[in-house]
C-alpha positions, 0 to 999 in steps of 0.5 A: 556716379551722377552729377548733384546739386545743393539740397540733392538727397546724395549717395555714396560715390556721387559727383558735386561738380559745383565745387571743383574745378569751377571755384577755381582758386575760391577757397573751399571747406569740404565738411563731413561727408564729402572728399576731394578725388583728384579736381572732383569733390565725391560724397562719401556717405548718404544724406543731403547734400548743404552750402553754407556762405561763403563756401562751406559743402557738407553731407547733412544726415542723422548719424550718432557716431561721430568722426572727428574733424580737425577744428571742431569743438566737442564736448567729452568725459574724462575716462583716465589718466595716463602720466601726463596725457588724458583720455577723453571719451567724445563719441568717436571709435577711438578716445581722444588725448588731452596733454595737461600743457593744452591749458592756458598757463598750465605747466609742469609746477602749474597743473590744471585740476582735472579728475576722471569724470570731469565734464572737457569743453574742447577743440580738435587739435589732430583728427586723422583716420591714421591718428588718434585724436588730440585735443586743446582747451585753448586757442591759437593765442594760448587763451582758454575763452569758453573751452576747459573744464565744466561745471559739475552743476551742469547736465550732460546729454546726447543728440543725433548730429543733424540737431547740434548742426541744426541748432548751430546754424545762424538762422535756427531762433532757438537758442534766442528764444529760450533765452528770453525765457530762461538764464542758461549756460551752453556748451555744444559739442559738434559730436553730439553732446550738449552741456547745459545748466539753467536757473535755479533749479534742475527742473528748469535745466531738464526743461531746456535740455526737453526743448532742445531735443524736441527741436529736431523734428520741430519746424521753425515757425513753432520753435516759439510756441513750443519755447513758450509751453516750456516756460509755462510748465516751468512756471507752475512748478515754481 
C-alpha cells in the first residue's frame, strides 16, 4: 500500500492520508471507490483519486456497472409489480424496490399511476451491500419536487459513470450551452441513465442526447464548438 494524493492515478488497497485523521473533526463524505479502515481512508478500486469543495473524496474511473450509494438520485424502468412494492431496474446487480406510499400524497385510497415500463426519476432511500436497494419519489418534506414518474415522451439512454459525474460537476458548461440552443427537459441518473426530451421534435431529441455522449472524450474548451455544430444540424433539417 503507498500513500496518494488528489489527482494520483490510485489502486486498490492505497492509502489517502489527507483525509484521516488530519480533518480532525471536519466532516468528510467518502464517495464511490473509497472506505474508511479503522483512522485511514483506503480505495477500493482503480482510477483517480478527485476533491470536490468542501470535503467530498471519490474514485473517478470509467466503470458501467453501477453500486448504489445511499442519496444518490437515479434514474430507472419499472419491471413488476409485486402487491404493494415495485421493482426497478436501475443498473446495479440487484433491482431496486419502490413501495406505492414512497409518493407525495400517495395512500391506500390514493395510488400513484405507476405501470410496468414506466420511466422512475428517484432517490435512494436504503443502499447496503447486506440490503436491497430501496428507493423514494419524495424528499425529506414529503415533497416529489423533479422526482416520480417520466414522460413517456422522453428518451431514455445509457453512459459510463465518469460522463454523468463529468456532466454533473458545477464547472462542466454543457448543459449551459445546450440550453441556449435547445428547450429540454433532463433528468440525470448517477447510475448512468439520462432521461432526456427537447424541442418539437425526435430529431432534436436525439441530437442533444449525440451531444451529451459526445461529451465524454470532449475538452472544455470545444464543448461550445461542438453545442454549435449540434444546432446547426438541427436547423438544416427543420
Amino acid at each position: 500500500m503507498m500513500d496518494v494524493k488528489i489527482d494520483d492515478v490510485v489502486m486498490p488497497g492505497d492509502i489517502v492520508k489527507e483525509i484521516f485523521p488530519s480533518k480532525g473533526k471536519i466532516k468528510v463524505i467518502l464517495g464511490p471507490g473509497l472506505r474508511r479502515d479503522g483512522e485511514n481512508v483506503i480505495t477500493c478500486k482503480a482510477g483517480v483519486l478527485k476533491r470536490r469543495d468542501p470535503f467530498i473524496y471519490y474514485v473517478n474511473s470509467y466503470e458501467k456497472r453501477y453500486v448504489p450509494n445511499r442519496g444518490e438520485s437515479v434514474v430507472g424502468i419499472v419491471t413488476q409489480k409485486a402487491g404493494d412494492i415495485f421493482k426497478v431496474d436501475i443498473g446495479s446487480s440487484e433491482q431496486a424496490s419502490l413501495s406505492y406510499l414512497a409518493f407525495e400524497g400517495a395512500s391506500k385510497r390514493n395510488r400513484p399511476d405507476v405501470q410496468v415500463g414506466d420511466v422512475i426519476y428517484g432517490k435512494l432511500l436504503v443502499a447496503s451491500k447486506d440490503m436491497e436497494p430501496e428507493l423514494v419519489c419524495v424528499d425529506s418534506f414529503g415533497k416529489k419536487g423533479k422526482l416520480g414518474v417520466l414522460s413517456a415522451d422522453g428518451m431514455l439512454f445509457s453512459c459510463s459513470l465518469s460522463l454523468v459525474r463529468k456532466i454533473l460537476n458545477p464547472k462542466c458548461p454543457l448543459l449551459h450551452l445546450l440550453a441556449k440552443e435547445h428547450k429540454y427537459e433532463l433528468a440525470i441518473g448517477m447510475n448512468g441513465k439520462i432521461w432526456i426530451k427537447a424541442g418539437p421534435s425526435v430529431e432534436e431529441t436525439i441530437a442533444v442526447a449525440n451531444a451529451i455522449l459526445a461529451a465524454e472524450f470532449t475538452p472544455a474548451n470545444e464543448l461550445p464548438a461542438l453545442c454549435s455544430k449540434i444546432a446547426q444540424i438541427i436547423f438544416k433539417t427543420r
